[in-house]
N, C-alpha and C positions, 0 to 999 in steps of 0.2 A: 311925768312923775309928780305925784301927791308933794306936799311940805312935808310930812314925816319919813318920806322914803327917799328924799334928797339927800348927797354924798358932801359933807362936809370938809372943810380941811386936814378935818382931825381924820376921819374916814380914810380920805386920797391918804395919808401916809400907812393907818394900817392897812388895807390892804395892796400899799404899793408892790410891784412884782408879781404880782396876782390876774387871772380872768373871770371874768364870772364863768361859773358852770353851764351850759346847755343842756337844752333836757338829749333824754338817750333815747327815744321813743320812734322804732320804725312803722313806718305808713305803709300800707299795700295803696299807691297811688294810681301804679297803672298796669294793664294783663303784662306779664314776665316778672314783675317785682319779685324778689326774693332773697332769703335769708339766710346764714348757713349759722352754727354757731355749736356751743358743748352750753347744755339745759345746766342750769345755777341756780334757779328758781322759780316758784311758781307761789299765785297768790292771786285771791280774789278778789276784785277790785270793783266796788258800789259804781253806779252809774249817776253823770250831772249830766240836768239839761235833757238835750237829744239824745245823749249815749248812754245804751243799753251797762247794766253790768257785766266785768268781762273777767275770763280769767286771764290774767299778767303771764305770762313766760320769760324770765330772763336769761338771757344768752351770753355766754364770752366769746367773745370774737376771736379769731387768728391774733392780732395786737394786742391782745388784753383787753378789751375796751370791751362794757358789757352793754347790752341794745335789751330792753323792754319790747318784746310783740304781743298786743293787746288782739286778745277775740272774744266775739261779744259769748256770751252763754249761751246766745241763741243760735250759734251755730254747733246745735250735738256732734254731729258728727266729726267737727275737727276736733272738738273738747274730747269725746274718744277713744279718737287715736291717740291723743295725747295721753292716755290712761297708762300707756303702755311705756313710757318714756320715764327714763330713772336718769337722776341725777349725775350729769359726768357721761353723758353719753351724747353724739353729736345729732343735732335737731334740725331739720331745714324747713323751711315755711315757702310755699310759691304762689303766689295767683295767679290762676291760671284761666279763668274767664269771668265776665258778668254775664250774670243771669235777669234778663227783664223781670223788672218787678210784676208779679200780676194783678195788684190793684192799683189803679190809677192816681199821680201822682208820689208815689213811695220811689223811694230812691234803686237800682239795680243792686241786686246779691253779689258780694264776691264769693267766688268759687278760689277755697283755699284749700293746697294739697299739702299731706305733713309727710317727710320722708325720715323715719329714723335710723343712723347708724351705728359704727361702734362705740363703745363705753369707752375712753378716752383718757378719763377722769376719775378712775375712780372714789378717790380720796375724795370729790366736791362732796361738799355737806349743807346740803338747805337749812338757809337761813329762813324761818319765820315769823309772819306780823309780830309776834308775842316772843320769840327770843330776839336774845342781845347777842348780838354778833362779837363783839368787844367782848364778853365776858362780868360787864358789871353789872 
């Protein structure tokens, strides 16, 4: 921890009772990975570093608990499928193989399959980069 981003005393009381947040951000780590969830938003998201720009899918889970699945742009075909995907309708994400890279040294393709099913939801309303959720 930097000196400016250290937790003071005064800090420990306000946020006593409190955890920090964790990011919400599912990985396709290994072939069967998968996702299920009701789509809540979507949004384009610049690429650092290594990582490509992607578009964001946000999901709410069965608990309420909403998951980020990041795909890069450069896979058209699951962006898509995704075309067809309206808000309030339940979304799944699988990966289902790697694909050898074919120039040497590049890392292996996942192979991601999009299955959509019923609207759920209808009521969900996408929130975007430029609207205020809140209303102010």
């Amino acid at each position: 921890m930097t000196e400016d981003t250290k937790v003071n005393k005064e800090d420990e009381e306000f946020f006593a009772g409190l955890t920090e947040a964790t990011g919400n951000w599912f990985k396709f780590a290994v072939v069967g990975d998968k996702i299920k969830g009701v789509l809540t938003g979507k949004r384009e998201q610049k690429g650092t570093g290594d990582f490509p720009d992607q578009m964001v899918y946000e999901l709410r889970l069965p608990d309420n608990s909403f998951v980020n699945v990041g795909i890069s742009v450069k896979k058209t075909f699951v962006i898509e499928r995704l075309r067809h995907a309206t808000f309030g309708q339940t979304v799944a994400f699988v990966f289902t193989e790697e694909i050898p890279a074919k120039t040497k040294g590049y890392a292996a393709c996942k192979s991601i399959k999009v299955y959509l099913g019923e609207q759920v939801d209808p009521e969900t309303v996408k929130v975007g980069e430029d609207e205020d959720p809140f209303g102010e």
